[in-house]
C-alpha positions as CSV (number, residue, x, y, z in Angstrom):
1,X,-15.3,13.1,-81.1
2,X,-17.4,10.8,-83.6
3,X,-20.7,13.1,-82.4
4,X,-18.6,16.0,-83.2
5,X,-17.7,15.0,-86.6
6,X,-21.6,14.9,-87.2
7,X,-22.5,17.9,-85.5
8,X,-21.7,20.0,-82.6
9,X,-22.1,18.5,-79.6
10,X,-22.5,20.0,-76.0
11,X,-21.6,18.1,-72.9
12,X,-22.6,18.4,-69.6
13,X,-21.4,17.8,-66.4
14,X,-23.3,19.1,-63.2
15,X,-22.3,19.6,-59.5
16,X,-18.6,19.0,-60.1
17,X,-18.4,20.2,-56.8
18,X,-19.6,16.8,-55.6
19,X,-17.5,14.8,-57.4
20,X,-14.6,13.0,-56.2
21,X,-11.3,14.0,-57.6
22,X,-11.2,10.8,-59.6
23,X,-14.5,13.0,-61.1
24,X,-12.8,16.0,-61.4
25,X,-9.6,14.1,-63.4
26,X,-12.0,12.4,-65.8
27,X,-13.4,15.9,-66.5
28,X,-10.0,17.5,-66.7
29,X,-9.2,14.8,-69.2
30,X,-12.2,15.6,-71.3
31,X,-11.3,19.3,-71.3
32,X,-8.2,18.5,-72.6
33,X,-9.6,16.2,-75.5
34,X,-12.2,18.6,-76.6
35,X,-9.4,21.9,-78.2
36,X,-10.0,21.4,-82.2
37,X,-13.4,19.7,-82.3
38,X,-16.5,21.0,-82.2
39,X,-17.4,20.2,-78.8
40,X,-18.6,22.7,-75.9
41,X,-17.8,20.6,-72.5
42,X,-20.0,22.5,-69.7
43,X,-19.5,21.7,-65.7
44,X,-21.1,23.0,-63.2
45,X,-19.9,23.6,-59.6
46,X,-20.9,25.3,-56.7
47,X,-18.2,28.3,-55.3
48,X,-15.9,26.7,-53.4
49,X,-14.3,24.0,-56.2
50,X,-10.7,23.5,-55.7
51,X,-9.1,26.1,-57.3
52,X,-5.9,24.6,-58.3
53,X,-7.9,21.9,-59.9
54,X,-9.8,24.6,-61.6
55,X,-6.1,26.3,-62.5
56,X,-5.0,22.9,-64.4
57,X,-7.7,23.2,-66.6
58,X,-7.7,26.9,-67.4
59,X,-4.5,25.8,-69.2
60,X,-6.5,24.3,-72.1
61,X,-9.0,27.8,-72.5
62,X,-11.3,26.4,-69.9
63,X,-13.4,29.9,-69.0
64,X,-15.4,30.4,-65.3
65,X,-18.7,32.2,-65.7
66,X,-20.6,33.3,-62.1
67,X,-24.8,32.9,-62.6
68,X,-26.1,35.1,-60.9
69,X,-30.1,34.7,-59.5
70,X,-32.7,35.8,-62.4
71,X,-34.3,39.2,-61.7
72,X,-38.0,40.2,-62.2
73,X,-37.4,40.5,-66.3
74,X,-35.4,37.3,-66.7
75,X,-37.7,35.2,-64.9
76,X,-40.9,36.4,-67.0
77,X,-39.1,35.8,-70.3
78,X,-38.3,32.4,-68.5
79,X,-42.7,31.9,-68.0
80,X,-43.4,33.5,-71.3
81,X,-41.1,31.5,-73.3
82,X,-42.3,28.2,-71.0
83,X,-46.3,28.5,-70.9
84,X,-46.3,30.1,-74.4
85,X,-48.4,32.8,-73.3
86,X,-47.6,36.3,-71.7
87,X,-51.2,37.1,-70.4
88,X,-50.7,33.9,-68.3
89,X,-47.0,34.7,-67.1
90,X,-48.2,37.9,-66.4
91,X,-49.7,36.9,-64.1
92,X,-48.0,34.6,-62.2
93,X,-44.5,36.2,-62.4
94,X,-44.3,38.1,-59.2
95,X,-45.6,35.6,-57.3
96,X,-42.9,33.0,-59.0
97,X,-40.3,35.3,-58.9
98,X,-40.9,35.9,-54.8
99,X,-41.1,31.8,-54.5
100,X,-38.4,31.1,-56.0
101,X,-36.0,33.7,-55.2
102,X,-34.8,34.1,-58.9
103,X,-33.1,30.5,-59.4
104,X,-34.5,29.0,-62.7
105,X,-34.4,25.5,-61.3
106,X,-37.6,26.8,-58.5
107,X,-39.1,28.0,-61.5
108,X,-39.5,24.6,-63.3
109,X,-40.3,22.9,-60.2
110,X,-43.0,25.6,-59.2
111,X,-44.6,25.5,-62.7
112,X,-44.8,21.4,-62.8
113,X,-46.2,21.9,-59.1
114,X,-48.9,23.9,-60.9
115,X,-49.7,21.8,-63.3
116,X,-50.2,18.4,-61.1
117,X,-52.3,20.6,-59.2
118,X,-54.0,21.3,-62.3
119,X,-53.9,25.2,-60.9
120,X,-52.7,25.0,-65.4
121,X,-53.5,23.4,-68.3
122,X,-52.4,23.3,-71.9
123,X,-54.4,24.3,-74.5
124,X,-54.9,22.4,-78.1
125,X,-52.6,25.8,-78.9
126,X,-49.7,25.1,-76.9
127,X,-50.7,27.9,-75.2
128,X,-50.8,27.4,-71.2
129,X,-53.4,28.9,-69.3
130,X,-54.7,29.2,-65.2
131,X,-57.5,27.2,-64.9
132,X,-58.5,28.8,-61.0
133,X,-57.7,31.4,-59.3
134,X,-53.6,30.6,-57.3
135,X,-53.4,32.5,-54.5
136,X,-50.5,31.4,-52.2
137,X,-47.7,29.6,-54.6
138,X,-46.7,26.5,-52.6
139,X,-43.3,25.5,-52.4
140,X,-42.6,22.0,-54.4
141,X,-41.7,19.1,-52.2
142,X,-38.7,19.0,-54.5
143,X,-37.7,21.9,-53.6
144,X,-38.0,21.5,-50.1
145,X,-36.1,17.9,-50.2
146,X,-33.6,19.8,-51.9
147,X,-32.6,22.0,-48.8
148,X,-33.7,19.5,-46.8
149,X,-30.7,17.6,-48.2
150,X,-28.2,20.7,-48.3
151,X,-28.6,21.7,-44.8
152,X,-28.8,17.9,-43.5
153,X,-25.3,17.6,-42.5
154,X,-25.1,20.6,-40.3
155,X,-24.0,20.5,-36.8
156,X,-26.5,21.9,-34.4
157,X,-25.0,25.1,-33.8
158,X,-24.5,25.8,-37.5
159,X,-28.2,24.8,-38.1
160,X,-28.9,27.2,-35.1
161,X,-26.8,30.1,-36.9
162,X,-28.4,29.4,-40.4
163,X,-32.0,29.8,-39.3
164,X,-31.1,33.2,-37.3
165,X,-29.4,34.0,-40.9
166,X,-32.5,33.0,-42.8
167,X,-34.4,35.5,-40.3
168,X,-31.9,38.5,-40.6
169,X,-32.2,38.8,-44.8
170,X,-29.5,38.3,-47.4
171,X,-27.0,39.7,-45.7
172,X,-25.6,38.3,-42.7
173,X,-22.5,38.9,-39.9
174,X,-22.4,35.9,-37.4
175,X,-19.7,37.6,-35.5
């Protein structure tokens, strides 16, 4: 509330969805602190959040907003506004775009993969630019630890399942 008084202050709380409901009170408790100051209180979850939890604090304007994947145009404003240069994001945004699948975080990691592979470089400008030809984009490793560590707890058969889904496409019956 003191920041607020200042200025308007965002906070942010990420993978609710992991927290434990001690978490999730804490939160609940900051949503209903925050009506009346100028504070925006942001928390992310995966689907799935308890959604009597999520009830309690709709009660105090608390709002749900879906993010869906970024398309081909989203993710090339994303490289334009990051490398400062659309000749350069030109460039790479298929290839990006088909790498990442659309989510913004495999964007970031992709670009900071190509720049400690020096496939990029900034210029005294600000401007980024390629600095050899990329052909194959390779996947980050913290990408890959990433689902490593999402589909680590998975029995077996569901691991089984899951890798006939990733063959099939988006779209999936495992009846």
């Amino acid at each position: 509330r003191a920041l607020a008084r200042e200025r308007t202050t965002i906070v942010l709380i990420e993978d609710l969805h992991f927290s434990p409901e001690e978490g999730r009170a804490l939160f609940a408790s900051l949503a209903m602190a925050t009506p009346g100051h100028r504070i925006l209180l942001v928390g992310t979850t995966r689907p799935g959040i308890d959604e009597k939890w999520f009830a309690g604090i709709q009660r105090v304007g608390a709002e749900r907003m879906a993010l869906a994947r970024l398309g081909a145009k989203e993710v090339s404003r994303l490289l334009i506004d990051a490398l400062k240069s659309e000749s350069t994001a030109e460039g790479l945004a298929l290839k990006v775009l088909m790498k990442s699948d659309g989510n913004p975080f495999f964007v970031f990691e992709i670009l900071r993969g190509l720049r400690e592979g020096q496939f990029i470089t900034k210029k005294d400008d600000g401007t980024w630019v390629t600095t050899r030809v990329i052909g194959d984009l390779q996947i980050p490793s913290s990408v890959l630890d990433l689902v490593n560590a999402r589909v680590a707890d998975l029995s077996a058969e569901e691991r089984n399942l899951l890798d006939v889904a990733a063959c099939w496409g988006f779209e999936f019956d495992p009846l």
